[in-house]
C-alpha positions as CSV (number, residue, x, y, z in Angstrom):
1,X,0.0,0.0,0.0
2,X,0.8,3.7,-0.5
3,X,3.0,5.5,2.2
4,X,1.6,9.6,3.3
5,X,4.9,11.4,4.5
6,X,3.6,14.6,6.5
7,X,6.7,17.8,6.5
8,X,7.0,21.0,7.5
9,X,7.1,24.0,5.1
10,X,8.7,26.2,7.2
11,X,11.2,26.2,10.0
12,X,9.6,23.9,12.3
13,X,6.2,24.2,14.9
14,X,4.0,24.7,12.1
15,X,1.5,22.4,13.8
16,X,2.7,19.0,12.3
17,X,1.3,16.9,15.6
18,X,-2.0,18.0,15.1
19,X,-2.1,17.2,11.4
20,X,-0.4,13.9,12.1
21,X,-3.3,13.6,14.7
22,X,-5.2,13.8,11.9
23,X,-4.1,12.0,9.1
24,X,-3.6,8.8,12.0
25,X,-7.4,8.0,11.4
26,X,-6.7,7.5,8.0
27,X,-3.7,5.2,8.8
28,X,-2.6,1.5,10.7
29,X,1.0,2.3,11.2
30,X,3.0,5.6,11.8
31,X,6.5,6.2,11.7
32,X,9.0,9.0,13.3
33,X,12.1,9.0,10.9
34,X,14.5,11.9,11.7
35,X,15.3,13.8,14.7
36,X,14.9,13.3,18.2
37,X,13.2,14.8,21.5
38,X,14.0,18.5,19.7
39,X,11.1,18.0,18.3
40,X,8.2,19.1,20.1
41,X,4.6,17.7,18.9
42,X,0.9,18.9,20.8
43,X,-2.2,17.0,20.2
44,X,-5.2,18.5,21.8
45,X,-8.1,15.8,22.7
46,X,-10.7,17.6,24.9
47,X,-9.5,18.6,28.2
48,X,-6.3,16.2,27.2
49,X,-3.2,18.1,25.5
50,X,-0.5,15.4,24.9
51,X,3.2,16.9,24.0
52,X,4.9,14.4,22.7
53,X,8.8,14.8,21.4
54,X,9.8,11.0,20.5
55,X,6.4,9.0,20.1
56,X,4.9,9.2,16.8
57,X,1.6,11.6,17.1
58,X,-0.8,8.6,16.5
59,X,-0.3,7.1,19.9
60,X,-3.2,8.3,20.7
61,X,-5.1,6.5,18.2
62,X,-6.1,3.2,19.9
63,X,-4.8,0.1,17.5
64,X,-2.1,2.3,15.7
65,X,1.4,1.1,15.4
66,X,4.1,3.2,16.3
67,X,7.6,3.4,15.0
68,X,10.7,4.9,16.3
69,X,13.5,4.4,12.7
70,X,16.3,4.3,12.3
71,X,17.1,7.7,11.3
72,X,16.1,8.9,14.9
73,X,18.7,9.5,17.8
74,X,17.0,8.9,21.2
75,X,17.5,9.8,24.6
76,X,16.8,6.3,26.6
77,X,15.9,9.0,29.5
78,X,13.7,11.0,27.8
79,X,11.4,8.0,25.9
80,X,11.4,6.0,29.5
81,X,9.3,9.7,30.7
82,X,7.3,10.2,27.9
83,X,6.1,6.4,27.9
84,X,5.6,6.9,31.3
85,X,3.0,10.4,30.6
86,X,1.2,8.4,27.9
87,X,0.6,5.5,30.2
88,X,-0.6,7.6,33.1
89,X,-3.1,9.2,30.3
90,X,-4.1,5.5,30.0
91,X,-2.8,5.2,26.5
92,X,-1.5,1.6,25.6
93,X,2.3,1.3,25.9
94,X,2.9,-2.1,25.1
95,X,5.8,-3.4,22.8
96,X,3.3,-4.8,20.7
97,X,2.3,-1.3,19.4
98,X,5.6,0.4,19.9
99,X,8.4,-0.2,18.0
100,X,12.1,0.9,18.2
101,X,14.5,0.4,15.8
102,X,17.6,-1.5,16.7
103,X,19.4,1.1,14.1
104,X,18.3,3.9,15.7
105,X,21.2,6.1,17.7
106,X,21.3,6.7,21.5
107,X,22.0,10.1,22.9
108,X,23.7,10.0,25.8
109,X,23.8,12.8,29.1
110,X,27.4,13.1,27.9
111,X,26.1,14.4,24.0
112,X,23.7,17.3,25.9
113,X,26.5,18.3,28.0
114,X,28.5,18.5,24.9
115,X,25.9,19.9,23.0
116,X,25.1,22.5,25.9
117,X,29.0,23.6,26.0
118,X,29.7,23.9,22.3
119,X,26.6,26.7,22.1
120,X,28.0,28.5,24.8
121,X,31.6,28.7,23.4
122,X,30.1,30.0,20.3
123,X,28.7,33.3,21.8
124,X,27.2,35.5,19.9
125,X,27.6,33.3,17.0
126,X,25.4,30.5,18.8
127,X,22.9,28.6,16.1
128,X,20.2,28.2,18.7
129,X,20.0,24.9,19.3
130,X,17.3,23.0,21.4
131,X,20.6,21.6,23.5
132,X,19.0,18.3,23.5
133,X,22.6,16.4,22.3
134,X,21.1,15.7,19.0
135,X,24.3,17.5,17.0
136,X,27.1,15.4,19.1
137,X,25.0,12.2,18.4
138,X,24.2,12.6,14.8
139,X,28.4,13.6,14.8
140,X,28.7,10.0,16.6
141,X,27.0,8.4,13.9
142,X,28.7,9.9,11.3
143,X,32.0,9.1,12.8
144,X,31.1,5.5,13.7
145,X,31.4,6.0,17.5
146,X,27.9,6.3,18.3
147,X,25.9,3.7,20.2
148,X,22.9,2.0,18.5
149,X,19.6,1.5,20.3
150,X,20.2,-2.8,19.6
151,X,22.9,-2.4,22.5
152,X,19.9,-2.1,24.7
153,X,18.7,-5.3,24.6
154,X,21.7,-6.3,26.8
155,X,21.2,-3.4,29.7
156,X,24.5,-4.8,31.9
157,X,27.0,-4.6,28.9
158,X,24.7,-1.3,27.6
159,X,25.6,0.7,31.2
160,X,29.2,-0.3,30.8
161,X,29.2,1.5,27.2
162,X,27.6,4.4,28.3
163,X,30.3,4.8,30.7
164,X,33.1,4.5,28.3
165,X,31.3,7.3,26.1
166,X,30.6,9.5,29.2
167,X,34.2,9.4,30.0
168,X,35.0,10.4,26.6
169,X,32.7,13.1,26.5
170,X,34.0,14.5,30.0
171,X,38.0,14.3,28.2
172,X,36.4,16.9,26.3
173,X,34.1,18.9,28.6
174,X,37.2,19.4,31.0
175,X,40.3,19.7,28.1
176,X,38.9,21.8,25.4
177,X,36.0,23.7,27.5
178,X,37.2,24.0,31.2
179,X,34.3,22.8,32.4
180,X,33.2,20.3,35.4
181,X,33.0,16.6,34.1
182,X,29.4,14.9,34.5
183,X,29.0,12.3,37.1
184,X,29.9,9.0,34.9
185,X,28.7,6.3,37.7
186,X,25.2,7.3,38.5
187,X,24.6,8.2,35.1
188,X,25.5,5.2,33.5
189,X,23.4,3.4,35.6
190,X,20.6,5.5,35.0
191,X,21.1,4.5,31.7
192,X,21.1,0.9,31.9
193,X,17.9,1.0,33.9
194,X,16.5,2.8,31.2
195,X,17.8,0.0,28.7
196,X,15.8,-2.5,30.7
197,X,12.7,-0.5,30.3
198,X,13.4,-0.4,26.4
199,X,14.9,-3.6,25.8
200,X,11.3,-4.8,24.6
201,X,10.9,-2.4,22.0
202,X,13.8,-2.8,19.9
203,X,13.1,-4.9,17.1
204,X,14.4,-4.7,13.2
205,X,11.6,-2.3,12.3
206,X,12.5,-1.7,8.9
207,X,11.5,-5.3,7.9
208,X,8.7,-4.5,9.9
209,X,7.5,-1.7,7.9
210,X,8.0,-3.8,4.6
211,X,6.2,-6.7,5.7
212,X,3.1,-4.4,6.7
213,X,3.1,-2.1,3.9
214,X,3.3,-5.7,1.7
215,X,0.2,-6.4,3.8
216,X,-2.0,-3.5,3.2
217,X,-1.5,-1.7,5.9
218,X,-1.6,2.6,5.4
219,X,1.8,3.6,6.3
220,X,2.1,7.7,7.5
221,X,5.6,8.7,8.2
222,X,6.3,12.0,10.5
223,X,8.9,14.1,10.1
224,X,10.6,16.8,12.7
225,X,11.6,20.4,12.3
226,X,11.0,21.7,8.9
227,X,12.4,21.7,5.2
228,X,14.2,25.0,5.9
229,X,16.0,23.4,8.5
230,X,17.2,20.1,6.6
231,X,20.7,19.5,7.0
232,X,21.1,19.9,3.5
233,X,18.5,22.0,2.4
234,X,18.3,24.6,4.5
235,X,20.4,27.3,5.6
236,X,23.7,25.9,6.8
237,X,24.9,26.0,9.7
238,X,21.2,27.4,11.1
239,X,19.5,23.7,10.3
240,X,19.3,20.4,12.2
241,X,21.4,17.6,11.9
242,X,19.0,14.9,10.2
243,X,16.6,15.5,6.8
244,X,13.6,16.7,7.3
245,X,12.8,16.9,4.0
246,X,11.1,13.8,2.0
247,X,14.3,12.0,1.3
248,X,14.9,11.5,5.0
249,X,11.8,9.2,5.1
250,X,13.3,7.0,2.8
251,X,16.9,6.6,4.7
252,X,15.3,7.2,7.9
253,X,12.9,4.5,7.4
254,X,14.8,2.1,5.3
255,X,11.3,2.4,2.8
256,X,11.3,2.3,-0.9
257,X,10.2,5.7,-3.6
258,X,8.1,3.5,-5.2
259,X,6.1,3.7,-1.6
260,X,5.2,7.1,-1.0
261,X,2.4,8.9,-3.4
262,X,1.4,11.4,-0.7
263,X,3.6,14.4,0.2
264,X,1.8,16.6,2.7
265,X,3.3,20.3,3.5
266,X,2.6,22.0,6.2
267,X,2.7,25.4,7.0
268,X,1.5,28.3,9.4
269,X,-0.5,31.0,7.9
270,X,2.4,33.1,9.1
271,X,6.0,32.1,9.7
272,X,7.8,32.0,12.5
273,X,11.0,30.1,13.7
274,X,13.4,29.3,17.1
275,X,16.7,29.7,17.2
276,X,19.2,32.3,15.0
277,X,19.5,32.2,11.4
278,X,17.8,33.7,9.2
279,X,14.2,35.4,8.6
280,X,13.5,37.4,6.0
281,X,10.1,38.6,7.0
282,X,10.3,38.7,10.6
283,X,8.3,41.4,12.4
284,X,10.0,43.5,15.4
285,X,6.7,45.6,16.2
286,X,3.6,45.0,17.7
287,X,1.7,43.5,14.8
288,X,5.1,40.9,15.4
289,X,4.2,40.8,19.3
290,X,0.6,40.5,18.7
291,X,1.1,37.0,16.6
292,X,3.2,35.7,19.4
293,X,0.8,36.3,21.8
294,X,-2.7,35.3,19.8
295,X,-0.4,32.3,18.1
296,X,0.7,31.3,21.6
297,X,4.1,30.8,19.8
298,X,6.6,29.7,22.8
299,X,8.6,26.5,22.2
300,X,7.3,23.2,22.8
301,X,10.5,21.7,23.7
302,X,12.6,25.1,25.1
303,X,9.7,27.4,26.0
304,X,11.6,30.0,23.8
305,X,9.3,32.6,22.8
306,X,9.3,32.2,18.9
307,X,10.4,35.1,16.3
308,X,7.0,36.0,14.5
309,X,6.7,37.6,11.1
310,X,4.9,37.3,7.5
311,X,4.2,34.4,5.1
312,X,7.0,34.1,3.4
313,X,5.8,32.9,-0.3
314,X,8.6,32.1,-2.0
315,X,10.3,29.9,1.1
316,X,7.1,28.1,0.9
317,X,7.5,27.5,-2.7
318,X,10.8,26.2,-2.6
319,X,10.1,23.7,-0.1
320,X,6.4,22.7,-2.4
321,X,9.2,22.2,-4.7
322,X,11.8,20.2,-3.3
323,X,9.8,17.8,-1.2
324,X,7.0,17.4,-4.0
325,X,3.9,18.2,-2.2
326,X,1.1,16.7,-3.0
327,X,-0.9,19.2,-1.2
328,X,-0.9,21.5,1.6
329,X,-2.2,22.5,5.1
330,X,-2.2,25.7,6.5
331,X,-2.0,26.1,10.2
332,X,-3.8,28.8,12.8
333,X,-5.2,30.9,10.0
334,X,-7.6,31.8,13.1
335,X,-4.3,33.8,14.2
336,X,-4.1,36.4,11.7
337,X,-8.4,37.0,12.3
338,X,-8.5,40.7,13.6
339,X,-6.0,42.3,11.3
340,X,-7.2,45.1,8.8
341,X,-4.8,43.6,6.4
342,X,-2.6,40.8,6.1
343,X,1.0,40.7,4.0
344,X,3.0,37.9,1.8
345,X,6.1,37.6,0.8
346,X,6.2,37.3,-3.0
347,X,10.1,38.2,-3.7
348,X,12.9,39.3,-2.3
349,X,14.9,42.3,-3.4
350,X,18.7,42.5,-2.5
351,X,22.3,44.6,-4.3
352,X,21.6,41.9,-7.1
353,X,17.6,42.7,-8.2
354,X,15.0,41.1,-7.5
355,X,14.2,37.3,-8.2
356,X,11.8,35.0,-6.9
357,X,13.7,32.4,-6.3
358,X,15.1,31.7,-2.8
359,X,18.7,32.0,-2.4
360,X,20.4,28.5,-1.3
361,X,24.0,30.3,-0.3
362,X,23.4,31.7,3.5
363,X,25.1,34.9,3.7
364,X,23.2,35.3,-0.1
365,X,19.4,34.7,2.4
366,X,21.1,37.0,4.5
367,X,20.8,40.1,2.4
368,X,17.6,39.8,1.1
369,X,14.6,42.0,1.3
370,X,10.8,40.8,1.5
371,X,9.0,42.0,-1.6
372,X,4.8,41.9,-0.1
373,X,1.6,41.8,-1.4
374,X,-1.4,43.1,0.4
375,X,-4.0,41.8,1.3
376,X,-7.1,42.7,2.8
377,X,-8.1,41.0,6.4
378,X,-11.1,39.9,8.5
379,X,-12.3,40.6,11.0
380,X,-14.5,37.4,11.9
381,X,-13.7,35.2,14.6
382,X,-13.8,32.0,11.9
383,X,-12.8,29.2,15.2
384,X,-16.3,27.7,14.2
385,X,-16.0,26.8,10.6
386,X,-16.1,23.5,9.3
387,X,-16.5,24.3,5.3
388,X,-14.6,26.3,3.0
389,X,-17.7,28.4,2.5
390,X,-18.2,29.3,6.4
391,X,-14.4,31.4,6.1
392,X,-15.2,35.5,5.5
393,X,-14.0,36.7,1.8
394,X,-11.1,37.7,2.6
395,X,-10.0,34.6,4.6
396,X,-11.1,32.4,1.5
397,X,-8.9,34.7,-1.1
398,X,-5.9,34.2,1.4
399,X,-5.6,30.3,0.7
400,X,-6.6,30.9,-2.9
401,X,-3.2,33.3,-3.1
402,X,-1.4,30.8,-0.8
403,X,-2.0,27.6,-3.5
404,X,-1.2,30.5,-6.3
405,X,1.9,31.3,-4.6
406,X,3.2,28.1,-3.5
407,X,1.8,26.3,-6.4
408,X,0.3,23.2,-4.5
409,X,-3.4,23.1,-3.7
410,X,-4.5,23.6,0.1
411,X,-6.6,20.6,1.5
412,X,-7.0,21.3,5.1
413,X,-7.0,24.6,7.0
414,X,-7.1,24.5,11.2
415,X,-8.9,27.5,12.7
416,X,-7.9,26.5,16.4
417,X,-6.3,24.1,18.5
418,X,-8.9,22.0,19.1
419,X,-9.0,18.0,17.6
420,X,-12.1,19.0,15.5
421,X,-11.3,23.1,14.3
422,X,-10.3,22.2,11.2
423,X,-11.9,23.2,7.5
424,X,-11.5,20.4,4.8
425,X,-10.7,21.7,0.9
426,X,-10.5,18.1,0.0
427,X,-12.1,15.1,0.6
């Protein structure tokens, strides 16, 4: 059967949990394949709200099949908690329905103190990460020192590794920082406690996700960040260090092309983004305040208040382009409700003209200057509609001049937070 892959449009937290929420009811299995507890994911259920940074979003689904791939790094601490929060919500746990992939990486304390004191020796040059160690273990991997989650499955020898690689890391935190080592003993066996927990779950899970898409079964895969963070499609060095564009769910996943016909993008009816790096239409005034504060735009994982500004058009186009969407959802247009008129970036002007094209070279995004149309706004509160017809005018020519502009057709539009606040374009 036919594989969805759901991806953000923009630079992460455009709402991807609660579309994966709801692309889950359309699915059996779903599978994480990139990133790691950076990511931050809310689903809303009534009086529940479940933030979830590891788990795929469909584990609230009752009956759907979770994967963790391989192109993941997890923090054995962090999944033992979150399992932990979903059980307590009475959600089903069990290795049965929740799968780890024995290729998966490991981050261990020693990576986030690493990860922690390379950000702060950077100064004012910092890139903003999450400082959740997913940089030192994706640098792991690539070097071939990294520790795979199938060492787990022996928890003993597992603690005894994690040791050695703490010790290593402290070489570092005390030679090339100055700074205090971390306490190796207790947190190696914190570690291989954690392993016993997980042992269960690991299991070769890209056969796994052969066998059942050979079977039938609707496969959706979720991605992390966004397409203008991809390692190497975005702008270097403000990105991640996985793909979170379309290729990753193919490496991350160990998944054929041949599998995926669906690409959905997502993206906010506004942009924002956490962390340095570039942002061509960020806002520094109050209309800028004023989405923060209606878009409730802190961090899921950090709590850092996110920078706030304009669609940006032609960053939306480029990531249509290189992922292939299929179609598009467009997050918290309910936001932008209020304003007497709302902007997009169409082009960017810099010393070399204009062009509507986004440049690939950083210190090229740099320089550039937001070209806008204007548009005019509503003043409806639209949290109640359910068709494409219930939006005001004006709402309903903004998604027309999104699909325009980003050249991919809109099939879902969210109007709040809520499970249900959602208009359908497409059936």
């Amino acid at each position: 059967m036919p594989a969805t892959v759901l991806i953000g449009a923009q630079w992460g937290d455009e709402g991807k949990g609660r579309i994966a929420d709801w692309l889950a009811r359309q699915s059996d299995v779903m599978a994480r394949y990139a990133g790691g507890d950076n990511a931050g994911h809310t689903v809303i259920i009534g009086e529940r709200e479940f933030k979830l940074h590891l788990v795929p979003s469909g584990v609230v689904h009752p009956g759907l099949r979770c994967i963790l791939g391989s192109g993941m790094v997890i923090n054995p601490l962090r999944l033992v908690e979150e399992l932990d929060m979903l059980a307590a919500q009475g959600v089903d746990i069990s290795p049965q329905r929740i799968h780890l992939s024995a290729r998966a990486h490991l981050i261990t304390p020693g990576h986030l103190a690493l990860d922690g004191a390379a950000e702060r020796a950077r100064g004012g040059a910092s890139i903003g990460t999450t400082r959740r160690g997913i940089g030192p273990a994706y640098m792991d991997k690539a070097a071939r020192t990294g520790l795979l989650a199938g060492e787990m499955r022996d928890p003993g020898t597992f603690a005894a590794q994690v040791k050695a690689a703490l010790e290593r890391a402290n070489a570092v935190l005390s030679g090339q920082y100055g700074l205090e080592p971390v306490d190796v003993e207790s947190l190696a066996q914190a570690c291989g406690d954690a392993a016993a927990r997980l042992a269960p779950y690991v299991t070769d899970t890209t056969t796994l996700l052969l066998d059942l898409l050979d079977a039938g079964q609707r496969l959706l895969c979720e991605g992390a960040q966004g397409t203008l963070l991809d390692l190497d499609h975005g702008h270097y060095p403000y990105v991640t260090s996985s793909s979170a564009t379309v290729g990753g769910a193919l490496t991350g996943l160990g998944i054929a092309p041949q599998h995926i016909t669906r690409v959905v993008g997502v993206a906010k009816a506004y942009c924002t983004r956490v962390g340095n790096g570039p942002f061509p239409t960020e806002l520094f005034d109050a209309t800028g305040e004023r989405l923060r504060a209606a878009g409730h735009e802190f961090g899921t994982t950090t709590g850092r208040p996110r920078r706030c500004g304009w669609l940006d058009a032609v960053a939306l186009r480029y990531a249509a382009r290189v992922n292939g969407f299929t179609e598009l959802v467009v997050t918290k247009l309910d936001v932008l409700s209020g304003l007497d008129t709302v902007q997009i970036a169409v082009a960017y002007e810099s010393d070399g003209g204009r062009t509507a094209a986004m440049p690939v070279f950083t210190p090229d995004f740099e320089r550039v200057r937001p070209v806008y149309e204007t548009l005019p706004g509503w003043a409806e509160d639209i949290s109640a509609a359910r068709r494409f017809d219930d939006l005001p005018p004006n709402a309903r020519r903004y998604i027309r001049r999104i699909e325009e502009l980003g050249g991919v057709p809109v099939s879902l539009v969210s109007v709040g937070p809520e499970r249900e606040q959602a208009v359908r374009l497409v059936d």
